[in-house]
C-alpha positions in Angstrom: -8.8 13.2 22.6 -11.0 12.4 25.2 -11.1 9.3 27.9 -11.6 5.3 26.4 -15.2 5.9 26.6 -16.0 9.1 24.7 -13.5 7.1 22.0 -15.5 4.0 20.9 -18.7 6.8 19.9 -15.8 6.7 17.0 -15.4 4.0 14.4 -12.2 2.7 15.2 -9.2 2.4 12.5 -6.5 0.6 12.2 -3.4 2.4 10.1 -0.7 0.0 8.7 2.3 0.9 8.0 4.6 -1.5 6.0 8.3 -1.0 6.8 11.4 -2.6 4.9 14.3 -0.3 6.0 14.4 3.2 4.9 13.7 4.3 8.6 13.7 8.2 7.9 10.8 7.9 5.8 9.1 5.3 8.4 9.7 7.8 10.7 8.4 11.0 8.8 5.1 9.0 7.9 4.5 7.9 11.0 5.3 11.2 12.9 2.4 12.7 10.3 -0.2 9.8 11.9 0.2 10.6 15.0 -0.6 14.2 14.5 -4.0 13.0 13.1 -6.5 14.8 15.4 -8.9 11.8 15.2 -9.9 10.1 18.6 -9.9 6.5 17.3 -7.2 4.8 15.5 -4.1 2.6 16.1 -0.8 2.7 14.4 0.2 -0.8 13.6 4.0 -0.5 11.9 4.8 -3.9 10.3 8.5 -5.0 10.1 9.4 -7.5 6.1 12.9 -8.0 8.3 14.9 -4.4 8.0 17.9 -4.3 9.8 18.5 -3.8 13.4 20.0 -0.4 12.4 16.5 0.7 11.2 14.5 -0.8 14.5 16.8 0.7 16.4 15.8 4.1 15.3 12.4 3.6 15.4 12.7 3.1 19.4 14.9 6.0 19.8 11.6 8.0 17.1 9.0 6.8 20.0 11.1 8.1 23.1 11.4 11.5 21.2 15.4 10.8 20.5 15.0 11.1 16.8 13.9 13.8 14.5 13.5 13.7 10.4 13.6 17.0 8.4 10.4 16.9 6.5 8.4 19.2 3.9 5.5 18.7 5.2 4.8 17.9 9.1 6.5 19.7 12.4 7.4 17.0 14.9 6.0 17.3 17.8 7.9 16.7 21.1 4.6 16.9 23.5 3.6 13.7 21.5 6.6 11.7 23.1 7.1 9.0 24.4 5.3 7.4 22.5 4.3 3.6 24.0 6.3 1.3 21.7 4.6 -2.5 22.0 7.2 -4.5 19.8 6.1 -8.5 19.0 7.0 -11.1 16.3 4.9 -12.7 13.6 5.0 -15.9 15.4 3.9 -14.6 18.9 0.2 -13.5 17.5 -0.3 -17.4 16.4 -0.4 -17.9 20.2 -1.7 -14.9 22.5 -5.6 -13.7 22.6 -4.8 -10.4 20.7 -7.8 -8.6 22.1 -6.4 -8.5 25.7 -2.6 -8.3 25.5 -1.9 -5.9 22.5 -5.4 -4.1 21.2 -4.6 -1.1 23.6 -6.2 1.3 21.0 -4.4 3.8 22.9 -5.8 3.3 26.1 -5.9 6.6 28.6 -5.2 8.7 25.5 -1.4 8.2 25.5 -0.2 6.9 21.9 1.0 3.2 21.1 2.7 2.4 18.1 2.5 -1.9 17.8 5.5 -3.1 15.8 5.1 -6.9 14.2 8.0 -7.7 13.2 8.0 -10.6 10.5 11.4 -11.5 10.6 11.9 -11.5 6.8 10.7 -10.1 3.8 7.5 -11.3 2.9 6.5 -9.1 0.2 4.3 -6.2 -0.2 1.2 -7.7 0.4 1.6 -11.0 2.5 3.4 -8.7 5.1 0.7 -6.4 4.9 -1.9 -9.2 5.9 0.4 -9.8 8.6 -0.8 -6.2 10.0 -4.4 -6.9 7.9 -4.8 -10.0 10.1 -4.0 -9.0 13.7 -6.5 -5.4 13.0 -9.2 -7.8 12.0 -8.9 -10.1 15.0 -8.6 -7.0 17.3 -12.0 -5.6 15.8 -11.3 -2.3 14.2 -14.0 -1.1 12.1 -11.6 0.3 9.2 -8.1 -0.8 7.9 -6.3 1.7 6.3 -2.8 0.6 4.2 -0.4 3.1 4.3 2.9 3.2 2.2 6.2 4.4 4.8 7.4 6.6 1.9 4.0 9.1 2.2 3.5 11.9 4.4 0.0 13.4 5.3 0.4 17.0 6.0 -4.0 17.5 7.1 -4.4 16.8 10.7 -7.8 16.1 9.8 -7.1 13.8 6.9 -9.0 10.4 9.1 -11.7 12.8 9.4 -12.1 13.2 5.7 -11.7 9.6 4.9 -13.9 8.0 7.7 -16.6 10.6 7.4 -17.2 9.8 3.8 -17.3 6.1 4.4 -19.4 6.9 7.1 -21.7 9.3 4.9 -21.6 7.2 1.8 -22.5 3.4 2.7 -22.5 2.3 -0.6 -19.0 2.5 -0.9 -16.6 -0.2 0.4 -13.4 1.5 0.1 -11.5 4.5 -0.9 -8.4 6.2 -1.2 -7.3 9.7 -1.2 -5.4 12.0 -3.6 -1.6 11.1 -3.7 0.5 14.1 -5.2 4.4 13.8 -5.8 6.4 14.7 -2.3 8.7 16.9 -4.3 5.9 18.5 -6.6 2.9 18.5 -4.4 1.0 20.7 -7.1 0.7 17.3 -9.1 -0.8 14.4 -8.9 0.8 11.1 -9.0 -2.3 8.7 -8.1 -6.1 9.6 -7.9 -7.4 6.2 -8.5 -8.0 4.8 -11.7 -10.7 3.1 -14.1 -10.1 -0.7 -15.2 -9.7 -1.4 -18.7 -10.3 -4.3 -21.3 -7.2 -6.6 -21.7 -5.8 -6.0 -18.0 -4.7 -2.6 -18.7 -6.0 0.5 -16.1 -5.8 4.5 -16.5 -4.5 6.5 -13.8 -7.1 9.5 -12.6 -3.7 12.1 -12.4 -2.4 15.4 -13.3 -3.6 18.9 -11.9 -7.1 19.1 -12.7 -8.5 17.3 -9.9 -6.7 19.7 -7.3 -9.5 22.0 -8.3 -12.5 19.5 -9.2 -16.3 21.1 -7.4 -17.0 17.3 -6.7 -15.6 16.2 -3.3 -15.1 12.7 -4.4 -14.9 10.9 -7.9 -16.1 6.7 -8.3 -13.2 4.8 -9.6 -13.1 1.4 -10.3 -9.1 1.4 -9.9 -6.8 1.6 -6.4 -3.8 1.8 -5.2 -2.9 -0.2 -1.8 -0.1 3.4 -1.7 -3.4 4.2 0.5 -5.9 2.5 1.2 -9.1 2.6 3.5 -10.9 -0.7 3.6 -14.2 -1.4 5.3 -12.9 -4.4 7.7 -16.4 -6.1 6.8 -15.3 -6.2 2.7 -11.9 -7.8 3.6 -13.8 -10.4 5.6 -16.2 -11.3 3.1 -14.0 -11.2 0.1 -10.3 -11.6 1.1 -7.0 -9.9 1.8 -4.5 -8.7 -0.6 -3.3 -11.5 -2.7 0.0 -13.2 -1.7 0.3 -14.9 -5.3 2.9 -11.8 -6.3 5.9 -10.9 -4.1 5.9 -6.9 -5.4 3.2 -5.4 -7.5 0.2 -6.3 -9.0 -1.6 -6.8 -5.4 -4.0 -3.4 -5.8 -5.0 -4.5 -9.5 -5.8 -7.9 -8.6 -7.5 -6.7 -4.9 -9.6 -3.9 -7.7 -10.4 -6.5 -10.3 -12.0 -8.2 -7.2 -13.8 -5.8 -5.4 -15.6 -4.9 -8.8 -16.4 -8.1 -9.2 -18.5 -8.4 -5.8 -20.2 -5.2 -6.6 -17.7 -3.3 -4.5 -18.3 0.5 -5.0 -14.6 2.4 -4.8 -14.4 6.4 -4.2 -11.6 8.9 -4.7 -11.7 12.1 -2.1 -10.3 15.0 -3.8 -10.1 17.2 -0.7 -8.1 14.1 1.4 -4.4 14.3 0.3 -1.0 12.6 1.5 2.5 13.1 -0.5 4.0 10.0 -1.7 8.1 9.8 -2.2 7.4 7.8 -5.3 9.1 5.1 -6.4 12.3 4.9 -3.4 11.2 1.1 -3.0 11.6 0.1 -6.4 14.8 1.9 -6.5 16.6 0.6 -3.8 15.4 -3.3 -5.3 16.8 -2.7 -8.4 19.1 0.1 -10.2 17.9 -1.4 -13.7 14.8 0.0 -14.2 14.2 -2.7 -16.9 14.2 -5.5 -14.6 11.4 -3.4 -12.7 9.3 -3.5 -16.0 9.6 -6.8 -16.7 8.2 -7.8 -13.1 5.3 -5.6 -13.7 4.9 -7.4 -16.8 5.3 -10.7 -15.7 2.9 -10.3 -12.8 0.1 -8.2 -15.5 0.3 -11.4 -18.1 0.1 -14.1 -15.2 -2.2 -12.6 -13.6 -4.5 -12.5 -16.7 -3.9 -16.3 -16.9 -6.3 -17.2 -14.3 -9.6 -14.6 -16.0 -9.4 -15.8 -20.1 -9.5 -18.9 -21.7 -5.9 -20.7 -23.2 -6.4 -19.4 -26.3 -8.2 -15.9 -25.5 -4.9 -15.7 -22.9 -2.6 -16.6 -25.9 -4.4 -13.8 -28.0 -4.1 -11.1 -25.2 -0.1 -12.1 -24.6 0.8 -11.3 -28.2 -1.4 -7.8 -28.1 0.9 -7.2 -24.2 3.9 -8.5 -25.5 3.6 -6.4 -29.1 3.1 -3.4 -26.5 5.9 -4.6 -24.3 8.2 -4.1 -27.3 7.3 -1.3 -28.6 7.2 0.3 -25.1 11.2 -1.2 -24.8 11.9 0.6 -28.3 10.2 4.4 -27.5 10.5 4.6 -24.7 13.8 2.8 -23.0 15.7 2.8 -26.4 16.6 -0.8 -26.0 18.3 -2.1 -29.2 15.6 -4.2 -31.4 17.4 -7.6 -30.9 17.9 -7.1 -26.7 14.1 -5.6 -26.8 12.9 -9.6 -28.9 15.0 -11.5 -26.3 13.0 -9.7 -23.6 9.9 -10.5 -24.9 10.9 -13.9 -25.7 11.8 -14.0 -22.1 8.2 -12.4 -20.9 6.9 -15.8 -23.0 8.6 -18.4 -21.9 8.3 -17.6 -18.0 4.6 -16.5 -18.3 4.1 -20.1 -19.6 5.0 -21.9 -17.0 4.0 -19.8 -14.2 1.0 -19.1 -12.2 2.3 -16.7 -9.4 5.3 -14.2 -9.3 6.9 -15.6 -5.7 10.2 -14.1 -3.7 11.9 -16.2 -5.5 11.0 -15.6 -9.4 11.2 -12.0 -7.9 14.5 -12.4 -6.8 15.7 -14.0 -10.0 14.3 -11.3 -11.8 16.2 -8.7 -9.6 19.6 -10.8 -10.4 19.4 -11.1 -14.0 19.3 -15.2 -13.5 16.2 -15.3 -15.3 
């Protein structure tokens, strides 16, 4: 890798990983980042308040005491120990981050910082936890990283930083996400942004074979995420106005809107277990829908007018119900109520918090 000096010639990255639990894919993903073979970049793992249980292991992952079976990525014991820095939330309030904890993994020997928040504060405000403590320490990049993904190219930070090094027009970009268990397909490839908050998903198998090295989208996903570190201090962090979901629409919606250019490489790919969050929050998938819904329709609140809103909530909600009907094979009456029930809470409400969230996830809404 080279001594501290020869590093810095490299624009230095900051890769978050955002943990709740599920420690075997924590530890798969991050086992994949430190294989990356480039010189510069600092694994910052970011606790929403998993059990001891799953902590536990990630220690036991960074003295070389734990291995994952994985598809993708042979763990490497020559790579071990790995130097574990663990601190909470409320430490970084108080300490000059620059001295104490932006080792950058100094004298080449690989640090993994853990933050741990002490709770779950959602997808995105824990991720500004991890957002805010890169920014102070100066990285160049920020790159978001699900703890359900794998990346099976060694030179996959190669790919993305040389790009965004390459092409300086653009302010962000993200790679291309197959399925883990079908990594012939792809689930996520960016997307374009539609009229009437809707977006379409760049996905399929075309792309696998596309000339281009790189498509312009106008749609991300925060699945994975390379940021420019100037961008998110010009024009914000994710938004912390919806506990789960919505965050990478509203952060696209946003970046357009300041002229942000967005890229898709097509020879950069990672494997994404899809969906094992949303699972494990809820065995009814409907309850998953509706909180996609709920966050889509108040989030569209704050762009339109009252009565341009009103207009685009009967054209969702008609959609809403026919989507319950075709596709879930809800009963007609149960598929009204749930619109009904999309209505009144849309009303009243401009942010999806924990605790709609959670009321959501019980059926207490």
């Amino acid at each position: 890798m080279g001594n501290g000096s020869k590093r810095a010639e490299f624009p230095s990255i900051a890769v978050i990983v955002l943990m709740w639990n599920r420690w075997e894919d924590t530890i798969e993903c991050l086992e994949s980042v430190f294989q990356q073979n480039y010189p510069n970049y600092q694994v910052i793992l970011v606790d929403n308040g998993s059990t001891e249980e799953s902590l536990k292991k990630i220690r036991e992952y960074c003295n070389g005491l734990v291995r994952i079976s994985s598809s993708f990525v042979d763990f490497d014991d020559s790579n071990k120990p790995i130097h574990f820095i663990e601190v909470r939330r409320e430490e970084l309030q108080i300490v000059d981050t620059s001295n104490e904890y932006c080792s950058r993994n100094e004298n080449d020997r690989k640090t993994l910082i853990a933050i741990l928040n002490g709770d779950n504060l959602g997808f995105a405000k824990g991720n500004n936890v991890g957002i805010k403590f890169a920014l102070s320490c100066g990285f160049d990049y920020v790159m978001l990283l699900n703890n359900d993904t794998v990346i099976a190219q060694k030179d996959f930070l190669w790919k993305m930083v040389n790009f965004m090094q390459k092409e300086r027009r653009f302010g962000a970009c993200v790679p291309c996400i197959c399925y883990y268990d079908m990594p012939d397909s792809i689930w996520n490839c960016g997307g374009k942004l539609l009229p009437l908050g809707q977006s379409r998903y760049f996905k399929g198998t075309g792309l696998l074979n596309a000339k281009s090295d790189f498509i312009e989208v106008s749609f991300v996903t925060g699945c994975c995420l390379l940021i420019r570190s100037d961008n998110l201090k010009r024009f914000g962090l994710l938004s912390e106005d919806f506990f789960f979901g919505e965050e990478d629409y509203e952060f696209s919606i946003r970046m357009n809107k300041n002229n942000v250019k967005m890229a898709c490489l097509l020879k950069a790919r990672i494997y994404h277990k899809v969906s094992s969050t949303g699972k494990e929050l809820a065995d009814d998938k409907l309850k998953m829908v509706f909180v996609h819904h709920l966050n889509r329709i108040v989030h569209m609140k704050r762009y339109y007018s009252q009565r341009i809103w009103r207009l685009y909530k009967i054209v969702a909600l008609a959609y809403v119900y026919l989507l319950l009907r075709r596709k879930y094979k809800v009963r007609s009456k149960d598929g009204a109520a749930y619109v009904r029930k999309l209505w009144k809470y849309s009303e009243s409400l401009d942010k999806v918090d924990k605790c709609t969230f959670g009321d959501v996830i019980r059926g207490e809404l």
